[in-house]
C-alpha positions in Angstrom: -47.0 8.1 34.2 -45.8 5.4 31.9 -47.4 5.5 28.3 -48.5 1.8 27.0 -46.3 0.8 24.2 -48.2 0.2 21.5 -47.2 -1.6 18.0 -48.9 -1.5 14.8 -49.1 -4.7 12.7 -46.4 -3.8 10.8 -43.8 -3.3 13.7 -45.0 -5.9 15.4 -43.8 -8.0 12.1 -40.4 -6.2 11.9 -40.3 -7.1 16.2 -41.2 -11.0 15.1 -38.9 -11.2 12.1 -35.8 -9.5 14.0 -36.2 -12.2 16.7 -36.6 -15.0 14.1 -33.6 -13.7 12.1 -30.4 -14.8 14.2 -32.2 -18.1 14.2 -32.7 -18.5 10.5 -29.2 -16.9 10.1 -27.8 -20.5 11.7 -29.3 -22.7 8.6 -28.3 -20.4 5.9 -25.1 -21.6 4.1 -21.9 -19.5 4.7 -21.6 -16.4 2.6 -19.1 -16.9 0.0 -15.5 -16.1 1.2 -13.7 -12.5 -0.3 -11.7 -13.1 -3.3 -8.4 -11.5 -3.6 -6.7 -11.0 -7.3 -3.2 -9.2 -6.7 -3.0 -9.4 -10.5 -2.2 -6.8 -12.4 -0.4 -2.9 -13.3 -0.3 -0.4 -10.8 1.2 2.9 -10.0 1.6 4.7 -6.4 3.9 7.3 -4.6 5.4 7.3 -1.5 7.2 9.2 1.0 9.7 8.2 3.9 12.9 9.2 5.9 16.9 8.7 4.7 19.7 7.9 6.4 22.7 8.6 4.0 26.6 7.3 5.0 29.3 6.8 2.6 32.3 5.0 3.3 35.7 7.3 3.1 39.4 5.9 2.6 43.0 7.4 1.3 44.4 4.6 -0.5 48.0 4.2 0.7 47.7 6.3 3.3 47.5 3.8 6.1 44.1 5.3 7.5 41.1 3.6 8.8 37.9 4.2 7.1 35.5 7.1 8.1 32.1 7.0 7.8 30.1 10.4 6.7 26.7 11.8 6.5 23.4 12.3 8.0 19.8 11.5 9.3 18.1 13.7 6.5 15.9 16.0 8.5 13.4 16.4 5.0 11.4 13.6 3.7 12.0 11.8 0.8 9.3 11.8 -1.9 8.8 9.2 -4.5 6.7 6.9 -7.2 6.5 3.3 -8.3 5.0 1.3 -10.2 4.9 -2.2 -11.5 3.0 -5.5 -12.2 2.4 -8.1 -9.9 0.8 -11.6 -10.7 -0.5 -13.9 -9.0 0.8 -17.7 -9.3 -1.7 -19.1 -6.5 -3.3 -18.5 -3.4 0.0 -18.3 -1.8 2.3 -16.4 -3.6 2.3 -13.2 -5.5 5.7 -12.3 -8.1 6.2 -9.3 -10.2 8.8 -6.5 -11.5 8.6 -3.1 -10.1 10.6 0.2 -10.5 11.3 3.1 -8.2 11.9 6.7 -8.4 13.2 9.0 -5.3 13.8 11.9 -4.9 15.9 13.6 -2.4 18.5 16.0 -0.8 21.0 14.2 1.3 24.2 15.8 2.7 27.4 14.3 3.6 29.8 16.1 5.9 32.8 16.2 7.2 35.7 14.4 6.9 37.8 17.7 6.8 36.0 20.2 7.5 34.9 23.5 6.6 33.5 24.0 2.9 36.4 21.7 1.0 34.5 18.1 1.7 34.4 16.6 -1.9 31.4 14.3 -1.6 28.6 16.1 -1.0 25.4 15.6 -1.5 23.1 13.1 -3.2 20.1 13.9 -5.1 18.4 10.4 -6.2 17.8 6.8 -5.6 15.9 4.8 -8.9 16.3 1.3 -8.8 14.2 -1.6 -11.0 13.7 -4.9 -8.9 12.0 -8.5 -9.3 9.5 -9.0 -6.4 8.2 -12.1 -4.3 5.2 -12.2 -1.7 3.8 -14.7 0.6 0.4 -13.7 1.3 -0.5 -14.5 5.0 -4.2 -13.7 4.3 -6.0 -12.7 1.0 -5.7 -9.1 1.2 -2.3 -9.1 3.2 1.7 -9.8 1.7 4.6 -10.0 3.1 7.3 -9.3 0.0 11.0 -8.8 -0.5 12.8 -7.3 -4.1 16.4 -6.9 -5.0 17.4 -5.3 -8.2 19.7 -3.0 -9.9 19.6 0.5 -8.8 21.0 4.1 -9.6 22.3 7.1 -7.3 22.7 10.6 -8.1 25.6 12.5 -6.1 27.8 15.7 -6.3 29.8 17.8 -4.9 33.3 19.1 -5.8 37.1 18.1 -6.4 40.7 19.2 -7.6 40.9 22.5 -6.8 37.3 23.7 -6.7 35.7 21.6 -9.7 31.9 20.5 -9.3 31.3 17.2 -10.6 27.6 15.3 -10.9 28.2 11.5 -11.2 25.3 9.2 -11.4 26.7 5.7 -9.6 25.7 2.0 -9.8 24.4 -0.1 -6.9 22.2 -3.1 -5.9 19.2 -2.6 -3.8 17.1 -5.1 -1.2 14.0 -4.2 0.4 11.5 -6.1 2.4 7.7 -4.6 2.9 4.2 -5.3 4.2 1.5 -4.7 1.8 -2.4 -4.6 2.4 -5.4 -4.2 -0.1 -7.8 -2.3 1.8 -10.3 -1.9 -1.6 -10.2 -4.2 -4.5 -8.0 -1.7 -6.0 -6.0 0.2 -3.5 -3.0 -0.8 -1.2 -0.7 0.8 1.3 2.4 -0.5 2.3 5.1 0.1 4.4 9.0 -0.9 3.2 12.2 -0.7 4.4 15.3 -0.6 1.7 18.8 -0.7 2.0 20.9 0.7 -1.6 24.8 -0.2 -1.6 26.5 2.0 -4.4 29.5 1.6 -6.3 32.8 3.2 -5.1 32.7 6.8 -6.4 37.1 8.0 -6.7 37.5 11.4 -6.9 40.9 13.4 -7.1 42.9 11.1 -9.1 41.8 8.1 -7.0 43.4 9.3 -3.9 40.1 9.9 -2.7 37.2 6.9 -2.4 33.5 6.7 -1.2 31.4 3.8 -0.9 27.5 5.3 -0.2 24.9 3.5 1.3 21.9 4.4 2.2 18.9 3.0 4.4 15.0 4.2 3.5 12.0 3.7 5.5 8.6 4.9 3.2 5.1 4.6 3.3 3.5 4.6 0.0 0.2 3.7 -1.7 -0.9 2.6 -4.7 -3.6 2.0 -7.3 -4.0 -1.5 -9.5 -5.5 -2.1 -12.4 -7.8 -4.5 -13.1 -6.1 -7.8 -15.0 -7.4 -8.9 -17.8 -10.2 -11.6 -17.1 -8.7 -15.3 -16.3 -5.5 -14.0 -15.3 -3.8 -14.8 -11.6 -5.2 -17.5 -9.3 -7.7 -15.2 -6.8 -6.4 -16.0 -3.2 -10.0 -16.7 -1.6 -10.6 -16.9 2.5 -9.1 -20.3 4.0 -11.6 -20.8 6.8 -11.8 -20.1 10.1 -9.1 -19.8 12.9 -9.9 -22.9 15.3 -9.5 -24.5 11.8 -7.0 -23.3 9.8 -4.2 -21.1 10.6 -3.7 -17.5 8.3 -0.2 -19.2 7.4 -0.2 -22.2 4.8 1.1 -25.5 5.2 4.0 -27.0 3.7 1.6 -29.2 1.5 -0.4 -26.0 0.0 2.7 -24.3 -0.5 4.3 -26.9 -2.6 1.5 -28.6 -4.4 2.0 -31.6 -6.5 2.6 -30.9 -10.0 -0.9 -32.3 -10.6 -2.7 -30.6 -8.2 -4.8 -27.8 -9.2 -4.1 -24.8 -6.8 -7.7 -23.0 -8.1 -10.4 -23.5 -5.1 -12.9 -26.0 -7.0 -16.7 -23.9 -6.7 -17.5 -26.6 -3.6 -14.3 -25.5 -1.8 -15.1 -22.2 -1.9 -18.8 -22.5 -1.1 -17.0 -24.7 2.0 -14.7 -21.7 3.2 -16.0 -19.1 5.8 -14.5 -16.1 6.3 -11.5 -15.3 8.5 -12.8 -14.5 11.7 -11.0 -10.8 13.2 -8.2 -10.9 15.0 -8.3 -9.9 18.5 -6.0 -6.6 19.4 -7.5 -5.9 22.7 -5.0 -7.5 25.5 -1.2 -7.6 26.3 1.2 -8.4 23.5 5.1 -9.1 23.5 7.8 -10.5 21.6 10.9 -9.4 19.7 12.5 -7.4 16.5 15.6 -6.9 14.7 16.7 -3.8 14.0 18.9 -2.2 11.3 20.4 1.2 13.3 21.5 4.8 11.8 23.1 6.6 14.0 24.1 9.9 14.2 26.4 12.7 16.4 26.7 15.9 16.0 29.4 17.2 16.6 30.6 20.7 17.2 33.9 22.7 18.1 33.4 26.3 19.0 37.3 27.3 18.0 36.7 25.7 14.3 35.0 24.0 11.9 32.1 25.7 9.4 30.1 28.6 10.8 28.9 27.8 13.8 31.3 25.3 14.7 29.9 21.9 13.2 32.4 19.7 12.5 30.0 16.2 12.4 28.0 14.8 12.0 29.4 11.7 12.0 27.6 8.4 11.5 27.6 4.7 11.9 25.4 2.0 10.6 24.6 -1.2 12.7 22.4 -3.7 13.3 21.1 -4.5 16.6 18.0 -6.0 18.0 15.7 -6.0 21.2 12.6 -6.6 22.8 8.9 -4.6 23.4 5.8 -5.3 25.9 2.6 -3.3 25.7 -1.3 -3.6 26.0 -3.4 -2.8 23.1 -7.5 -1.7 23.5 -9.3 -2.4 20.3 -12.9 0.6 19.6 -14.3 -0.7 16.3 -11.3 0.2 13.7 -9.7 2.3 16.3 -6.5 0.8 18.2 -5.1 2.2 21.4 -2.1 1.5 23.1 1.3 1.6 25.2 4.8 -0.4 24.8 7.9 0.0 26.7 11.2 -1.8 25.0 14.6 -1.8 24.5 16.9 -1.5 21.1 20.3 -2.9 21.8 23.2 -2.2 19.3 26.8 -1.5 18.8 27.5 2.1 17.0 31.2 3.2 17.0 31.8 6.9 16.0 35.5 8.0 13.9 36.6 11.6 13.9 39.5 12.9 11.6 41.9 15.1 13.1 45.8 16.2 12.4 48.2 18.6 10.9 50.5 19.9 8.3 48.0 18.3 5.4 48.1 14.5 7.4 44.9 13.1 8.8 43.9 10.4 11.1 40.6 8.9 12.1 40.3 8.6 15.8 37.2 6.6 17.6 35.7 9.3 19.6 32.3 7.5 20.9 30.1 4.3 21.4 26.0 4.6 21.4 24.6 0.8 22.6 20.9 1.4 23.6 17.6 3.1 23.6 15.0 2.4 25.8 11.5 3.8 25.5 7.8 4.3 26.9 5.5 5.2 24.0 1.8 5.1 23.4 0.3 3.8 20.5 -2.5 4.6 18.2 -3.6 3.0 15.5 -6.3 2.1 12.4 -7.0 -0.8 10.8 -7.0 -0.8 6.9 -8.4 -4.4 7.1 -9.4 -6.6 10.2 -6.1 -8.3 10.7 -3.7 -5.3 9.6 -3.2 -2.0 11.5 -1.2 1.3 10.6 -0.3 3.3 13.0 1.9 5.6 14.7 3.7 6.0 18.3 5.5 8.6 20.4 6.6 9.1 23.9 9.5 9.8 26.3 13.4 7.7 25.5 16.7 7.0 26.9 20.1 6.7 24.6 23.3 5.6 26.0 26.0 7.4 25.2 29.4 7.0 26.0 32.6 9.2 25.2 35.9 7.4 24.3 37.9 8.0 27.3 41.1 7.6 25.7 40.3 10.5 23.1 39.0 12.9 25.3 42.2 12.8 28.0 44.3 12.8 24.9 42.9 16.3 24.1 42.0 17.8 27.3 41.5 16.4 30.9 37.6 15.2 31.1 35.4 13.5 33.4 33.8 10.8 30.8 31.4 7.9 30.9 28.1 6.4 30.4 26.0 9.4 29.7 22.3 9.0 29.1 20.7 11.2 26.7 16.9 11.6 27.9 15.0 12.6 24.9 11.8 10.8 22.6 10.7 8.4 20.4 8.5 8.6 17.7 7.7 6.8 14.5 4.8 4.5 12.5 4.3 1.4 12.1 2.2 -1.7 10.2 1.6 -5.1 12.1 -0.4 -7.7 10.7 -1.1 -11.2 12.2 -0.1 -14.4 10.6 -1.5 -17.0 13.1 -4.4 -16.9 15.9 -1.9 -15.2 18.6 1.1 -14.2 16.7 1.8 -11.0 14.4 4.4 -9.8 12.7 5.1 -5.5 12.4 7.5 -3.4 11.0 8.3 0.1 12.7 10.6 3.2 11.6 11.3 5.0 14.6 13.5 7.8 15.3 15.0 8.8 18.5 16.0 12.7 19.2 17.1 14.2 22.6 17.9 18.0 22.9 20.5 17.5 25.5 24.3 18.2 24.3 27.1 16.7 26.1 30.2 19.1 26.7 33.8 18.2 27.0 37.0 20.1 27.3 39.8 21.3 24.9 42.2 23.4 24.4 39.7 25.9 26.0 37.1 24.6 28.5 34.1 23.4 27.1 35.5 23.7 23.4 33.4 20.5 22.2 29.5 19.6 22.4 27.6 16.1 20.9 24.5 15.4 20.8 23.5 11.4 19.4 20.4 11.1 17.7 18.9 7.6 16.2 16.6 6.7 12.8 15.8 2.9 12.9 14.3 0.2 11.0 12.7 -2.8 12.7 11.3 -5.8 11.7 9.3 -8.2 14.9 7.3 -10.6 16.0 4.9 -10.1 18.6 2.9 -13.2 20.5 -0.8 -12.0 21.7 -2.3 -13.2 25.2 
C-alpha cells in the first residue's frame, strides 16, 4: 500500500519556489566574473627528476667528444620564490630565484674509481619571467637567467676539488591558481654550465643538465591598486580563452582596466569539456641512458656506463578521456621519435678513443591516464602503462670486438610520468608531460669471452604538445 504524500505549507512553498527558481534565475543579471590578481611576493618548493650529462674532450688529442652521466634515480628537492606583477589582463612579468638541491653522478669515461668529474650537488639560478595568461587563473611562462652549479670530484694524482661553475638557464612552465593564493605548476628547465678544466687543462667538461619539477607555491597579497586583475572574458561561442591581436597590443591610449560596465557585461568561462577523444602532437627534449656493463672489468660489478645522449625528438598521441565531476579518466597510445647516439671509450697503453657503440630512435607506448582538475580548464595528472624502445647495437663495433648477431632490438618495458594540460581555445589544449621509460630486459653481446657485455637503454623525457578535442 502506497502512503499519500503529504506536504505541509511550508514544503509546499520550498516545492513552488524550487520550480520558480530556474525561471527567475534567466532574468537575473550575470554574476560578476572571478577576478584574478597574479600580483605580488611568493615563496614555494618543488620537487622533480635530473638528467645530468657533461660534455668530455682531451684537447689535442684528436678525440671525439664523450658524453657522461646519468638519469638520477633520487628526486631532486627545491625552493623558489619571487614577485610577479601584473601589467594587464594578458600578461604577467616578474624576477624569480631558485634553489636545488641534488646528488647527480657522472660516470665513466675511464673507468673504475679514477673518473675526475664526478658528481654535482646543486643548481641555483635567478631569472626574469614572462607569462601569457590563457585564462584568469591559468599562465603559460618562460624565464632565462643566470645560474650556478656545484660539482666535485677528484684530479692530479688523487686531489678532491669542489668548484662552483657558471651557466645560463631557460625554462618554460604551466602555472594555475587554484585559490586566490595558491598555485601549482609544472616546469621543465634546461642549465648549460661553463667548461669546468681539470688536470692542467688536458681535461674539459661542459655539464648540462635537464629538470622536470612540480612545485607549489604561496602569494602574498599586493598592496591595494597594484597589477591590473585579469577578470573572465566571456563565454566560449563568444570569445576564445586566447586574446586577440588587438587586446594584446592596445593602443597607447587605451585603458587595459575592464571599465565597472564591462565587467558587469562578462560571464564566466563556461568548463571545458574533457569527456571524448583527443589527439594532436608534442615536441620532446630526450635523455637517454645505457647501461652498460662488462663482466671481465670495469668497477665492481662490472659497470662500465652509463653512457648518455641528449636529443630532441618529437611525436604524436591519441586517447579518450571520461570526465566524473573533478575526476579525469583516460587512455593514450603515441609514439616519441628521436635520434640518440651512444660513445664508448676504449684503448691501451694510456691512449683512448671514443667509439659509437649504439643508436635508440623510438618509444611507443599504451598508458592510462588519471587525472584532477585544480581549476575547470586545467588538469594534473599522472599516467602509466606498458612501452616499446628501439634499440639498436652498432654493428661495426660489436664485429670489431667479437662476432655478434646485431640489430633492431626492442626493449619491452613501461612508461610512466605526470602531466598538466590546460585548454587555450574551445577544442584545443596545450600539456606538458615528464615521462620516463624503463625496461628490465638486458641485451647481451660477445667478447673476448661469450656474453662478456650486457645494455640496458632507459629514457627520462620532457614534452611540450598540443592536443585538438572532438
Amino acid at each position: 500500500m502506497v502512503r499519500p504524500l503529504r506536504l505541509t505549507g511550508l514544503s509546499a512553498l520550498l516545492a513552488f519556489a524550487g520550480m520558480a527558481l530556474p525561471a527567475r534565475a534567466e532574468l537575473l543579471p550575470p554574476a560578476p566574473p572571478a577576478v584574478v590578481n597574479w600580483t605580488g611576493f611568493y615563496l614555494g618548493g618543488d620537487v622533480g627528476a635530473i638528467f645530468n650529462d657533461a660534455r668530455f674532450v682531451r684537447p689535442g688529442s684528436g678525440l671525439q667528444e664523450i658524453s657522461i652521466g646519468t638519469i638520477d634515480g633520487r628526486p631532486t628537492y627545491g625552493m623558489y620564490g619571487g614577485f610577479n606583477y601584473q601589467l594587464s589582463p594578458w600578461w604577467v612579468v616578474g624576477i624569480e630565484g631558485n634553489l636545488n638541491w641534488l646528488s647527480a653522478a657522472y660516470y665513466r669515461e675511464l673507468g673504475s674509481a679514477i673518473d675526475f668529474l664526478q658528481e654535482a650537488h646543486f643548481v641555483d639560478s635567478v631569472a626574469v619571467r614572462g607569462g601569457l595568461l590563457l585564462r584568469p587563473d591559468t599562465m603559460i611562462y618562460g624565464k632565462v637567467g643566470p645560474a650556478w652549479i656545484g660539482v666535485s670530484g677528484i684530479q692530479g694524482f688523487g686531489t678532491p676539488f669542489q668548484q662552483t661553475l657558471l651557466g645560463v638557464q631557460g625554462a618554460v612552465g604551466i602555472e594555475a591558481m587554484v585559490t586566490p593564493n595558491v598555485s601549482v605548476r609544472g616546469e621543465i628547465s634546461y642549465t648549460y654550465a661553463d667548461q669546468l678544466s681539470l688536470n692542467s687543462g688536458t681535461d674539459l667538461y661542459r655539464p648540462a643538465f635537464l629538470m622536470m619539477q612540480l612545485g607549489a607555491s604561496y602569494k602574498f597579497d599586493p598592496p591595494a591598486g597594484w597589477g591590473v586583475p585579469a577578470a573572465s572574458r566571456g563565454p566560449l561561442s563568444a570569445i576564445p580563452y586566447l586574446p586577440s591581436l588587438a587586446s594584446l597590443f592596445p593602443a597607447p591610449s587605451a585603458s587595459p582596466i575592464l571599465t565597472k560596465a564591462e565587467r558587469g557585461a562578462a560571464v564566466a568561462d563556461p568548463a571545458p569539456r574533457w569527456t571524448g577523444i583527443e589527439f594532436g602532437g608534442f615536441v620532446s627534449a630526450n635523455a637517454n641512458q645505457v647501461r652498460y656493463t662488462d663482466t671481465l672489468g670495469g668497477t665492481p660489478g662490472g659497470l662500465l656506463g652509463p653512457f648518455t645522449d641528449f636529443t630532441v625528438g618529437g611525436g604524436w598521441f591519441v586517447g579518450a578521456n571520461y570526465q566524473f565531476e573533478r575526476l579525469v579518466v583516460g587512455i593514450e597510445g603515441s609514439g616519441n621519435y628521436e635520434n640518440a647516439n651512444f660513445n664508448t671509450a676504449a684503448g691501451s697503453g694510456g691512449v683512448v678513443n671514443f667509439y659509437h657503440f649504439a643508436n635508440m630512435d623510438r618509444v611507443l607506448a599504451l598508458t592510462g591516464r588519471l587525472g584532477w582538475l585544480m581549476t575547470p580548464g586545467t588538469l594534473l595528472y599522472g599516467k602509466a602503462g606498458p612501452a616499446v624502445m628501439r634499440f639498436t647495437p652498432d654493428g661495426n663495433f660489436w664485429n670489431a670486438v667479437a662476432p655478434n648477431s646485431v640489430g633492431g632490438t626492442g626493449f619491452a618495458g613501461y612508461e610512466a610520468g605526470i602531466g598538466i594540460e590546460t585548454y587555450l581555445l574551445q577544442n584545443l589544449s596545450l600539456r606538458f608531460e615528464a615521462l620516463y621509460v624503463h625496461s628490465g630486459q638486458t641485451l647481451v653481446l660477445n667478447g673476448v669471452v661469450p656474453n662478456e657485455f650486457t645494455l640496458q637503454p632507459s629514457i627520462l623525457s620532457a614534452t611540450l604538445g598540443l592536443a585538438l578535442h572532438l
